[in-house]
N, C-alpha and C positions, 0 to 999 in steps of 0.2 A: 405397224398398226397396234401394238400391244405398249408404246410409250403411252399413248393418250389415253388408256384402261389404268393404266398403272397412275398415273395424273389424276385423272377421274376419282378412284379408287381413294386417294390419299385424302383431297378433296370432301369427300365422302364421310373421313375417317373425321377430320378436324373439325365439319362442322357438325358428327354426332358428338364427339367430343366436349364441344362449344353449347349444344343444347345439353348434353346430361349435366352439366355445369350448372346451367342455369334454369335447367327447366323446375324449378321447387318455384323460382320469383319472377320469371320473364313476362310468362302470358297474365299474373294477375297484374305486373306494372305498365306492361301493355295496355290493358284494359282500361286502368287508372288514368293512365296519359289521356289515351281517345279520349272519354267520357268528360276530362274535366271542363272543354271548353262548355256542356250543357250545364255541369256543376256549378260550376261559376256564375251560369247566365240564369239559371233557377234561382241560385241566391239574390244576384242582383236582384230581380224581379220582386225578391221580397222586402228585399231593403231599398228599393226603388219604386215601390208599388204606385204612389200617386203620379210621380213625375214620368215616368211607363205609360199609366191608363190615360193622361192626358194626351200625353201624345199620340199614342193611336186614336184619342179622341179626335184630337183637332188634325189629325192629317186625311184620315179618312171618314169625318163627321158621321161617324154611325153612332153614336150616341153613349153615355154613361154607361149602358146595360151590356152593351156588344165591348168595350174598348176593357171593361174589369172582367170581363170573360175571356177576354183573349189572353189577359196578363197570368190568369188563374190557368187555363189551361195549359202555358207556358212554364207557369212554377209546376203546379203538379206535374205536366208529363214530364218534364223534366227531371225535374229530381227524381220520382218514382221510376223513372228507365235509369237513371244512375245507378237507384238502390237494386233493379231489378238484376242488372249488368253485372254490379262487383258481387251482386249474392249468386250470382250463374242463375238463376230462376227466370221461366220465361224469356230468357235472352231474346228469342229470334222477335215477339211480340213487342219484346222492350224496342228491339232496333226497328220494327217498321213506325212503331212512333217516334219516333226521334225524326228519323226519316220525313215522317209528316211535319216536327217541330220547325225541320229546316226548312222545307218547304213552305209552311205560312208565313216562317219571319223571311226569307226571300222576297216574297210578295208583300210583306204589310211594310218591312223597312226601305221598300224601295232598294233593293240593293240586283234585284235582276237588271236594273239599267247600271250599275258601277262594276265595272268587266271583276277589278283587283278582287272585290270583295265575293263576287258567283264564284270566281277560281276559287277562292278560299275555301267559300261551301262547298262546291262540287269536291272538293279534296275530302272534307267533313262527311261527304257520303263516301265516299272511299273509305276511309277508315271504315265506318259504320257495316259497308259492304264485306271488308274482309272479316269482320267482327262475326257478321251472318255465315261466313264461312266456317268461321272455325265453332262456331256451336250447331254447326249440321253434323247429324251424326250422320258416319259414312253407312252402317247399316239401315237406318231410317232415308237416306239419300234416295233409295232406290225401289224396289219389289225385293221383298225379303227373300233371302234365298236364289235371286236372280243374279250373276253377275251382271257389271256393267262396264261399258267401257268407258276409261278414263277420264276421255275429250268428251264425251255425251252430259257428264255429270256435270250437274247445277252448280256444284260449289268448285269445279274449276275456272268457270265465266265469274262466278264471284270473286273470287282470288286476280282472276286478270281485270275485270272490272276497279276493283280495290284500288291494284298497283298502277293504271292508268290517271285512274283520278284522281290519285294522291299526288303524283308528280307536277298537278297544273298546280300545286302550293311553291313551288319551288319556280315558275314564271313567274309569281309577282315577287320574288328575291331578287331577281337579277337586274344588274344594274347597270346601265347604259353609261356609263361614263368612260373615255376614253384617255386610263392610267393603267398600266402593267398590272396591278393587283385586283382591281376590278375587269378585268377581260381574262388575269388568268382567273378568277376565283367563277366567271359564267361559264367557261370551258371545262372546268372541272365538274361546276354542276350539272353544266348541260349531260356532257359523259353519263353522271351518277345516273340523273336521272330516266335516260336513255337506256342502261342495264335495266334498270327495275323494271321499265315500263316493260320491255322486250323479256323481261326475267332471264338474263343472264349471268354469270355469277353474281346470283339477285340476293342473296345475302349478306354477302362481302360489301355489294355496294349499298344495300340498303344498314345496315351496319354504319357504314364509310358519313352515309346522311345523318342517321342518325347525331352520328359524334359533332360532324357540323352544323345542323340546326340547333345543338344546343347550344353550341359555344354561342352562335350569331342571337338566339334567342333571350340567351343570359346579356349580352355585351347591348344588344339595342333596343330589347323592350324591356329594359329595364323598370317597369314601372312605380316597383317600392322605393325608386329614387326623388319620385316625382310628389310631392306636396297633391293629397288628398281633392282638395278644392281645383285642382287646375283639369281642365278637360284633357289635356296631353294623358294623363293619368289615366284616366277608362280609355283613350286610346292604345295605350301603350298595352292596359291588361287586358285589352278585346285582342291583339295582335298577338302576344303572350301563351295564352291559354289556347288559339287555334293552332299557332306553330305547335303547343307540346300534347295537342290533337294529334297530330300528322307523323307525330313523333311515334305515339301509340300507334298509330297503323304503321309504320312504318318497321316498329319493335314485333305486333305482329306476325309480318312479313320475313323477318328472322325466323322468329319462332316455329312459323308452319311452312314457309318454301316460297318458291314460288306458283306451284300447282302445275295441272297436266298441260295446261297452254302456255309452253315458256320454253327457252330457247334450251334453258336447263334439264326440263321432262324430255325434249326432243332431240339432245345428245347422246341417252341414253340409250336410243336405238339407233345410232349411229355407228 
């Protein structure tokens, strides 16, 4: 009984290790990661502002006045929950507007009926969600002065909410084709992402993602390869900027644990 303490123990040891190392730049590149897919998508908005308001014009004919409101409140909440995020101010306000941001573009771009692209977002709250986690403070979590127990607290359903819905970004990676590198590369993932969701050694393997959605993100949404004018291009930097979404939650995920609902909290009383 005392090999698996000692295992534990070591465990323990390499990943305080691992955060005093990096806890000076972790959590604000974290944050940086999440946030850029709204960064990016505020910008656009501004450098796309007429070809935007038409189109919510002409798809859902509500008129000039609704269609430049919609694009407005897009760039500002956007950017403004960016600015609000990397300055730590108002976080948790920042992240229910965001929250709302996905939510309208869900519905105005039609994207609740395209499975690939809801996975995407539902991962985009995930990130978002574990973000609302780690700016709860644990003495504000509760009745001041009360203890609480573990599983009861709000931001350990945040933290398991988070790493569940982060993993459906890693469903639309995997690749049906039938060649040794693509069946072992869904086996791997599948693994990966089955620790994190279950939070078992949820570091390691959220870590383990981390390393491989970049290489896969650098290697095939390459978008600065792509000539400006050609559509592939905002495709390539729309897929780009949510994978190093996912990446931020996923970084995260490192940084704070896996929380009390996780295979890893529930070792510990073992």
């Amino acid at each position: 009984a005392s090999r698996p303490v000692k295992n534990e123990s070591a465990e323990d040891r390499q990943s305080q290790t691992f955060l005093r190392v990096t806890k000076q730049y972790l959590p604000h590149l974290a944050r940086l990661c999440l946030i850029s897919t709204f960064l990016e998508d505020g910008i656009r908005m501004w450098f796309q502002w007429n070809e935007q308001r038409d189109y919510i014009e002409a798809t859902w004919s509500c008129g000039y006045f609704l269609a430049t409101c919609f694009v407005l409140l897009n760039l500002i909440g956007q950017l403004g929950g960016c600015v609000l995020i990397l300055s730590r101010n108002f976080v948790q306000y920042a992240c229910f507007g965001l929250f709302g941001i996905i939510a309208l573009q869900t519905v105005a771009y039609s994207i609740l009926w395209d499975l690939k692209f809801l996975m995407r977002n539902l991962a985009l709250g995930g990130g978002l969600l574990l973000l609302l986690a780690e700016s709860r403070s644990e003495g504000k979590s509760m009745f001041a002065g009360v203890p609480s127990m573990g599983e009861s607290s709000p931001k350990q359903y945040m933290q398991l909410g988070g790493r569940v819905l982060l993993v459906l970004m890693f469903m639309t990676l995997l690749h049906f084709d039938f060649n040794f590198f693509s069946i072992l590369q869904n086996l791997v993932g599948t693994a990966l992402i089955i620790l994190v969701a279950i939070g078992f050694k949820t570091k390691l393997a959220a870590l383990t993602l981390v390393l491989w959605l970049l290489v896969i993100n650098v290697y095939f949404n390459a978008f600065w390869t792509i000539p400006a004018y050609k559509p592939m291009h905002d495709f390539l930097k729309y897929d780009f900027f949510q994978t190093t979404s996912v990446i931020g939650g996923l970084l995260l995920v490192v940084a704070l644990g896996p929380g009390g609902v996780s295979m890893d909290e529930k070792k510990k009383e073992w």
